[in-house]
C-alpha positions as CSV (number, residue, x, y, z in Angstrom):
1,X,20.7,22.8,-25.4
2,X,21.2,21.3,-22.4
3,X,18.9,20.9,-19.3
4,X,19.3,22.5,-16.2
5,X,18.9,20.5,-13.0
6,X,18.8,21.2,-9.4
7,X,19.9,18.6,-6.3
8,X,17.0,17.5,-4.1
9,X,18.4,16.2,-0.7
10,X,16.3,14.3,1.5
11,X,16.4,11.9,4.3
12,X,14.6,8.7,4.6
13,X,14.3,5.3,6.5
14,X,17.5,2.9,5.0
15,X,14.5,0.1,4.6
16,X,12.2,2.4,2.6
17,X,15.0,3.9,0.5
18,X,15.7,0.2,-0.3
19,X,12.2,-1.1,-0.6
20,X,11.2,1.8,-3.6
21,X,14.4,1.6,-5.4
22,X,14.0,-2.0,-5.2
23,X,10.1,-1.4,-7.3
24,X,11.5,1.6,-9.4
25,X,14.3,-0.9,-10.8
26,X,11.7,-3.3,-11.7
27,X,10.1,-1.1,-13.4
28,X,13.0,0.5,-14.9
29,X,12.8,3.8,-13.9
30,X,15.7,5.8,-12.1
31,X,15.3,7.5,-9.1
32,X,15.5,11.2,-10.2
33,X,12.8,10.7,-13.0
34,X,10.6,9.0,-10.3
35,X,11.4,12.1,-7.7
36,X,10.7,14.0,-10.9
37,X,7.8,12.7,-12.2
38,X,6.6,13.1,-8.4
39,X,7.3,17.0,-8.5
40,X,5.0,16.9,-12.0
41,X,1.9,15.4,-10.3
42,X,2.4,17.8,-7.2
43,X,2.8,21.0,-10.0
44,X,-0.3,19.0,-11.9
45,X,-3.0,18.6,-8.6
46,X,-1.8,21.7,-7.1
47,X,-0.7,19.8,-4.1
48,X,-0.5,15.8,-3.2
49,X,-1.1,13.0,-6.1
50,X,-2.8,11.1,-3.5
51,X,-5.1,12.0,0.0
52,X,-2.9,11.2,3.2
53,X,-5.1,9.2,5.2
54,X,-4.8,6.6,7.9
55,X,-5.9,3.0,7.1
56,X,-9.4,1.9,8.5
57,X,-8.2,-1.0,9.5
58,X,-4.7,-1.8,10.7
59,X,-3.7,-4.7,8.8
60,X,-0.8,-6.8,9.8
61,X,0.5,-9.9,8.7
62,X,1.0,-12.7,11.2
63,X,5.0,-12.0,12.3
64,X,3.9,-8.4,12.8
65,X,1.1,-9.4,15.8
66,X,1.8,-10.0,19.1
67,X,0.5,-13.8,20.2
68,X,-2.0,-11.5,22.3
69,X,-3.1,-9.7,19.3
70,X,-3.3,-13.0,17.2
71,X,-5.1,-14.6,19.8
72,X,-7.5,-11.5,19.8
73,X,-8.2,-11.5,16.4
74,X,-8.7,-15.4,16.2
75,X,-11.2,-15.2,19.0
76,X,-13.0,-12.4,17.0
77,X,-13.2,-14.5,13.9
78,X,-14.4,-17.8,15.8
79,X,-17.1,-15.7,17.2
80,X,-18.0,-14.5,14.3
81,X,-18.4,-18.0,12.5
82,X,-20.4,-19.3,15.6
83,X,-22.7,-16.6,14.9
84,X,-22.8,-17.4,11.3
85,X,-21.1,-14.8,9.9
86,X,-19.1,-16.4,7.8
87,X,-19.2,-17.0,4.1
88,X,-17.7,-20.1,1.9
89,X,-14.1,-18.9,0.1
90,X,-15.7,-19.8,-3.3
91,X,-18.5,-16.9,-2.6
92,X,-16.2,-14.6,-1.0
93,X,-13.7,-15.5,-4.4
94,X,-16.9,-15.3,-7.2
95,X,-18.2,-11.7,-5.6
96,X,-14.5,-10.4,-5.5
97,X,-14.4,-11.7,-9.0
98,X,-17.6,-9.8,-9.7
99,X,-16.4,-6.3,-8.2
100,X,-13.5,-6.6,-10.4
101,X,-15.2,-7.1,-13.6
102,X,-17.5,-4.1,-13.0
103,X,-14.9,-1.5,-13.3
């Protein structure tokens, strides 16, 4: 017996089209199971399979600052170590370890 199917048409960003077709062929999975599997987890949690939200903090690597906004955030973190807010890599490295292990 064979399945019936229906078309799903939708426009995105070039980039972002490129970007998750790019992951999903990594891991081997074509585009309509992914848009598929998608549609299952919206049928399965009765809405979205994750909580839109906007980041806390707006990360951004270094080419996506400004120099203003680089310089900003430098001056921020040199205050912070004059102030002694700062903690050795190795502790910052053996508590993220930590965390990790705990789950």
């Amino acid at each position: 017996m064979a399945t019936r199917t229906a078309n799903v048409t939708a426009r995105v960003e070039p980039d972002i089209k490129a970007q998750a077709e790019a992951v999903m062929a990594k891991l081997g999975i074509p585009v309509s199971t992914a848009i598929n599997m998608f549609y299952r987890e919206i049928i399965l949690w009765n809405g979205l399979p994750f909580r839109p939200s906007v980041p806390v903090n707006d990360l951004k690597a270094r080419d996506e600052m400004t120099k203003e906004e680089f310089d900003q955030r430098m001056a921020v973190g040199l205050e912070q170590a004059k102030q002694g807010m700062a903690s050795p890599a190795d502790k910052v490295y053996s508590k993220l370890i930590g965390e990790l292990g705990d789950e």
